[in-house]
C-alpha positions as CSV (number, residue, x, y, z in Angstrom):
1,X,14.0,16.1,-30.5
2,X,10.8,15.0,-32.2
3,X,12.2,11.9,-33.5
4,X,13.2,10.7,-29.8
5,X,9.7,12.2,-28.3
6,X,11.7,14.9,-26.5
7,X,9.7,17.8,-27.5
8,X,7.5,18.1,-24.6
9,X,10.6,18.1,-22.7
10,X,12.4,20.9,-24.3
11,X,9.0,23.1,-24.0
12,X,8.9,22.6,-20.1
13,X,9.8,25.8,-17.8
14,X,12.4,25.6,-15.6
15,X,11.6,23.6,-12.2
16,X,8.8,21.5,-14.3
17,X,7.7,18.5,-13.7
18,X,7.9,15.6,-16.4
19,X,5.8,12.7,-15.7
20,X,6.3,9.2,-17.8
21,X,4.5,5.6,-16.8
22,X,7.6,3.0,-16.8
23,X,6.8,-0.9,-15.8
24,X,3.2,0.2,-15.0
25,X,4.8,3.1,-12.4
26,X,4.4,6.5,-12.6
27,X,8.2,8.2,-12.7
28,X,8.2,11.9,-12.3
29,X,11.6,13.8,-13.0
30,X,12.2,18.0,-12.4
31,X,13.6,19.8,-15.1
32,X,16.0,22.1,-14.2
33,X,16.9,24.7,-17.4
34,X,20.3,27.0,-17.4
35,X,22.1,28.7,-20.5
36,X,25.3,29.6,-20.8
37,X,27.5,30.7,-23.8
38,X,30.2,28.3,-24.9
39,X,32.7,29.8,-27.9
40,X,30.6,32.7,-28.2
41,X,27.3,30.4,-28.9
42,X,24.2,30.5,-26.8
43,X,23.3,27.0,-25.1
44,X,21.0,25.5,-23.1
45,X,21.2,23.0,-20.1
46,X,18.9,20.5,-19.0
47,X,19.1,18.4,-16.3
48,X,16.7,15.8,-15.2
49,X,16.2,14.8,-11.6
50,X,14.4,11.9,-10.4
51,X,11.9,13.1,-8.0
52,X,9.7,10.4,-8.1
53,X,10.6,9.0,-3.8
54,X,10.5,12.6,-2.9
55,X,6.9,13.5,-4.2
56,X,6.1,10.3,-2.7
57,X,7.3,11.1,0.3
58,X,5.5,14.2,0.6
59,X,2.1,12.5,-0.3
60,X,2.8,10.4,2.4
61,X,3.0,13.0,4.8
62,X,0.2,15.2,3.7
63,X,-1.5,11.8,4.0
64,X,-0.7,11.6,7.2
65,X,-1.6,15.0,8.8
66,X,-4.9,14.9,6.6
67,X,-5.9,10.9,8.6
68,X,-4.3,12.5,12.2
69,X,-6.5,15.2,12.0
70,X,-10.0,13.4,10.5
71,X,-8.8,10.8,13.1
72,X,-9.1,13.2,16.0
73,X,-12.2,15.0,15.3
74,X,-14.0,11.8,14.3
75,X,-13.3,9.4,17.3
76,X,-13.8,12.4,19.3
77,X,-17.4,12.8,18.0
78,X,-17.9,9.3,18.1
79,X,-17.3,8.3,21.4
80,X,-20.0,10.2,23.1
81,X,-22.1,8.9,20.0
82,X,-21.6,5.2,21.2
83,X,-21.6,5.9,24.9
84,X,-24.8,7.4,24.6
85,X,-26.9,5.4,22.8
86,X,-25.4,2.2,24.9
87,X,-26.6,4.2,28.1
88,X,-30.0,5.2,26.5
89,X,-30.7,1.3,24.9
90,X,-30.8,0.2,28.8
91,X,-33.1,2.9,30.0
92,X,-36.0,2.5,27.5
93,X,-35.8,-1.9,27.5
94,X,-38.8,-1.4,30.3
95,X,-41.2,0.6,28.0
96,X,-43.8,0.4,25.1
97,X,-41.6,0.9,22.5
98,X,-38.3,-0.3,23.7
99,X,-38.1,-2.7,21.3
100,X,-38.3,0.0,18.3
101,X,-36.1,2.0,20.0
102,X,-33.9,-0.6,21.0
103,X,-33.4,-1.3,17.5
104,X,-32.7,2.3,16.7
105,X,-30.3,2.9,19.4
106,X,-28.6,-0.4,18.5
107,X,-28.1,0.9,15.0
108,X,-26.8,3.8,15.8
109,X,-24.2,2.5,18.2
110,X,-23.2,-0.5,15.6
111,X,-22.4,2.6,12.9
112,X,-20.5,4.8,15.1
113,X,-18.3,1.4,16.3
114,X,-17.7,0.1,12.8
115,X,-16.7,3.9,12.3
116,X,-14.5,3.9,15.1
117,X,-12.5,0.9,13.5
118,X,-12.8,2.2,10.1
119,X,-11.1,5.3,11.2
120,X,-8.4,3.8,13.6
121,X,-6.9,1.8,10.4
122,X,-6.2,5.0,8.8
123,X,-4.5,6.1,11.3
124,X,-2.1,3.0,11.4
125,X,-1.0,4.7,8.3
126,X,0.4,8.1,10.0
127,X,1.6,6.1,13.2
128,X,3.4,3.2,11.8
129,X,6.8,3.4,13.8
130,X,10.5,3.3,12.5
131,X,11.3,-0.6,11.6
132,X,13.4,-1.9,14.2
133,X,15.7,-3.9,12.5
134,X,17.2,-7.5,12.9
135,X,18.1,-10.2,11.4
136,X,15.6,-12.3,9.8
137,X,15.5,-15.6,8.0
138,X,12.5,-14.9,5.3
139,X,11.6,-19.2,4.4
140,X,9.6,-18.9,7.5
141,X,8.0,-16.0,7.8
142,X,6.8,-16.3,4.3
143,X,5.7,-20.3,5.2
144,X,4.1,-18.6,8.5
145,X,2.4,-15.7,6.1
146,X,0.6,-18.5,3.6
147,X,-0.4,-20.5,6.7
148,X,-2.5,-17.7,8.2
149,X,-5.2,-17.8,5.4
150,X,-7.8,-19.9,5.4
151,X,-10.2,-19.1,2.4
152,X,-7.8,-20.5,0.2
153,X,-4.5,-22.5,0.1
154,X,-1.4,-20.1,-1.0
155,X,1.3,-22.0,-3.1
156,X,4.5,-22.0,-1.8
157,X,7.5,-22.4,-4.5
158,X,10.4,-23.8,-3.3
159,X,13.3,-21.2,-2.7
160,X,16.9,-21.2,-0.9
161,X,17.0,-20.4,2.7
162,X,17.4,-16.2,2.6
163,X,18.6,-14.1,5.6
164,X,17.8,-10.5,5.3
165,X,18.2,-7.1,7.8
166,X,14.0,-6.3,8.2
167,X,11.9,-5.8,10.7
168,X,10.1,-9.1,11.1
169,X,6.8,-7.8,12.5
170,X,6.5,-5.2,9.5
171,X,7.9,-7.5,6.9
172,X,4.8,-10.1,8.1
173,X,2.3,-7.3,8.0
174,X,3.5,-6.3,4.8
175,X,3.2,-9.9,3.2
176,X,-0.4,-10.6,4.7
177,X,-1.7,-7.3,3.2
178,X,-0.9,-8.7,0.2
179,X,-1.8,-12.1,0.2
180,X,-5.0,-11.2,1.5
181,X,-5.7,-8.9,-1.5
182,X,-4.4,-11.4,-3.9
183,X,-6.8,-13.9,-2.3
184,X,-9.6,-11.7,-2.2
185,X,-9.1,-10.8,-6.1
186,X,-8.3,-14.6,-7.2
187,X,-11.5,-15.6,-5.4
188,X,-13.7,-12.4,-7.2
189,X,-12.9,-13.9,-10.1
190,X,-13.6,-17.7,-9.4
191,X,-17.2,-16.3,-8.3
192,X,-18.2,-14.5,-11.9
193,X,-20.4,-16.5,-13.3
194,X,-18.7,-16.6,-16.7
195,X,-15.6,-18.0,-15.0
196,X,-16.0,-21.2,-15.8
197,X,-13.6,-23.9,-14.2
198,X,-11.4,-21.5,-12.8
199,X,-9.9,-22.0,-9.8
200,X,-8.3,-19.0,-7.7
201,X,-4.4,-19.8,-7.1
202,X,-2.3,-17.3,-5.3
203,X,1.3,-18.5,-5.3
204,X,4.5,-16.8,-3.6
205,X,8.2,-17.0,-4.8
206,X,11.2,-15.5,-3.2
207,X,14.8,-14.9,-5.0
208,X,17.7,-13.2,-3.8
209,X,19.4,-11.0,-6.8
210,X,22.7,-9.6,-5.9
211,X,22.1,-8.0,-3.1
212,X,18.3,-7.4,-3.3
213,X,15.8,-9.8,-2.4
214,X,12.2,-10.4,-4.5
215,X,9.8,-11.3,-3.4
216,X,6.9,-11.9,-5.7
217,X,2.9,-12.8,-4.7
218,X,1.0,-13.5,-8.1
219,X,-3.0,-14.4,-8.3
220,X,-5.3,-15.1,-11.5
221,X,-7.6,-12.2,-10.5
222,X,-8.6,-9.9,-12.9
223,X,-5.7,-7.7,-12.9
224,X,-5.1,-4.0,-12.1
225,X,-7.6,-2.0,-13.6
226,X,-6.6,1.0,-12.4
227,X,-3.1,1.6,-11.9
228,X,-2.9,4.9,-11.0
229,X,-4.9,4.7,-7.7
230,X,-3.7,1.4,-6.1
231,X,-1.7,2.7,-3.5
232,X,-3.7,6.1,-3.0
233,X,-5.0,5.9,1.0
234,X,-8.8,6.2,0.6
235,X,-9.5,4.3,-2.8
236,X,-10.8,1.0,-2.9
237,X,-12.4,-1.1,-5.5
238,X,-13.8,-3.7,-2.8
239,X,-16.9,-3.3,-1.2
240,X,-15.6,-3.8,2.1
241,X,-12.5,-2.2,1.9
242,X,-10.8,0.6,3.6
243,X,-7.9,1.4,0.9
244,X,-5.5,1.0,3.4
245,X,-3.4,-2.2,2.6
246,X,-1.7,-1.4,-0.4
247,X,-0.8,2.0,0.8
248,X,0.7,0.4,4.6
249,X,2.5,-1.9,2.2
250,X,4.1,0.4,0.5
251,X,5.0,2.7,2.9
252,X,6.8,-0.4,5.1
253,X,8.5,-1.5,1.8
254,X,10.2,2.3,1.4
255,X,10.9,1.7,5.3
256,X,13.0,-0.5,4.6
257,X,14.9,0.8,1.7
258,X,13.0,-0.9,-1.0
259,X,10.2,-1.0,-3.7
260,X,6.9,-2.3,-3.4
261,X,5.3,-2.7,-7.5
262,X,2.0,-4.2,-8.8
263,X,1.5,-5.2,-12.5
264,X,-0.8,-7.0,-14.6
265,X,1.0,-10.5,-15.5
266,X,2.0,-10.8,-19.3
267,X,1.3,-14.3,-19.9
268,X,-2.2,-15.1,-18.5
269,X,-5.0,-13.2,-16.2
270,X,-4.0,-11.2,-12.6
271,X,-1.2,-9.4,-10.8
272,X,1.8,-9.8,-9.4
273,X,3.1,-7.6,-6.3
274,X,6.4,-7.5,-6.1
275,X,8.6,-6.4,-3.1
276,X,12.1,-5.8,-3.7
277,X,14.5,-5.2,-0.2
278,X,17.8,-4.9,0.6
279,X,19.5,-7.7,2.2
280,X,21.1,-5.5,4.4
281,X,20.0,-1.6,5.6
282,X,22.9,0.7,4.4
283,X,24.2,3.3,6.8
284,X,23.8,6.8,7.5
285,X,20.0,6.3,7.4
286,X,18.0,7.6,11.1
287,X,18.4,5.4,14.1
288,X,16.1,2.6,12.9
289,X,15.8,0.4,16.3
290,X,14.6,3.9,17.4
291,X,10.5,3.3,17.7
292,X,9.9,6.9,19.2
């Protein structure tokens, strides 16, 4: 056992948790324990189960009630915020110090808006509907996807014309999240001063393998630095952001039967998200044309 780096797994308790990083992924597996006697001699059981989408799953939910219930209260407080402080801006424009109250006011009504919309995109992340499914040829979209940003041009390699089952709105969504922060972290590092000629590429690549597609959107940003947060709602590393893209990715990715992974590249600077998806949605699953 010590040989194979097994003994932390032989000292766990029964219904313990065992948690190992594998391709820059956190896998977590329970550790069910049983004995039993076998020719008179006392044995022990272990058996491993991969609970890694199950955990995840129950983040996702306490997620979810945690954002539907900050969402509530917030806008709530904030709409009365913003209403009043419009309605008080037109009253006092007439008198001596309307303009520093003006001012003020104006403040305070720009905060509680930019609030507003800070909190309404968390709460895309607890109402994102079932994905209505349909067939969907991925060239375009992805062609579609690279076209929509303008800070930088997005490299598209050449790839084989690739029908899969998906929900084409989500699948789009899902794709500009992550062109937009491969773009924002190829450009972050074209503006460091110590960059020297670099010049931010983003590039995407599709494949299909077997029955899975990839589909694979690599920058020269500075990498993942760190790995354990980037899908966590709430965390950011941008000054701007909300923490929410990664984390809507992912959860339209598992949708849809599939994987959504970010890791550093091996051969030279940045990332490389990677989506993996079935080509077609197995059955047995909920009704997923069902958007209730």
């Amino acid at each position: 056992a010590k040989d194979l780096g097994l003994e932390g797994l032989l000292s766990l308790q029964d219904e313990g948790i065992l948690q190992r990083e594998r391709d820059g992924r956190l896998v977590r597996w329970m550790v069910r324990r049983s004995r039993f006697r076998q020719r008179g001699a006392p044995h022990t059981l272990l058996l491993l189960s991969d609970v890694s989408a199950a955990l995840r799953e129950e983040e996702q939910l306490a997620w979810k009630r945690l954002i539907r219930v900050l969402g509530h209260e917030i806008s709530n407080s904030l709409a009365p915020i913003k209403s009043i402080a419009g309605s008080l801006r037109l009253r006092v424009a007439d008198t001596s110090l309307g303009s520093e109250l003006d001012r003020g006011l104006a403040v305070i009504e720009g905060r509680a808006e930019s609030l507003h919309r800070f909190v309404q995109s968390y709460r895309q992340l607890a109402q994102l509907p079932p994905p209505a499914i349909k067939p969907v040829a991925l060239v375009p979209l992805i062609a579609r996807v690279a076209q929509l940003e303008m800070r930088l041009h997005v490299k598209v390699q050449e790839m084989p014309a690739i029908e899969l089952c998906a929900d084409p709105d989500q699948l789009e969504q899902l794709l500009i999240n992550l062109v937009r922060n491969a773009v924002e972290a190829a450009r972050s590092r074209e503006e460091e001063q110590d960059a020297g000629n670099l010049s931010a590429e983003v590039t995407i690549v599709a494949a299909r393998q077997g029955n899975v597609v990839s589909v694979q959107v690599a920058d020269n940003g500075p990498g993942i630095a760190n790995a354990a947060n980037i899908f966590v709602p709430f965390y950011t590393t941008k000054k701007s952001g909300t923490g929410v893209g990664l984390a809507l990715a992912r959860q339209i990715a598992e949708a849809h039967g599939g994987t959504l992974e970010l890791r550093n590249r091996d051969q030279s600077t940045g990332c490389v998200a990677e989506v993996r998806l079935p080509m077609e949605r197995s059955g047995g699953g909920p009704d997923v044309n069902s958007r209730s």
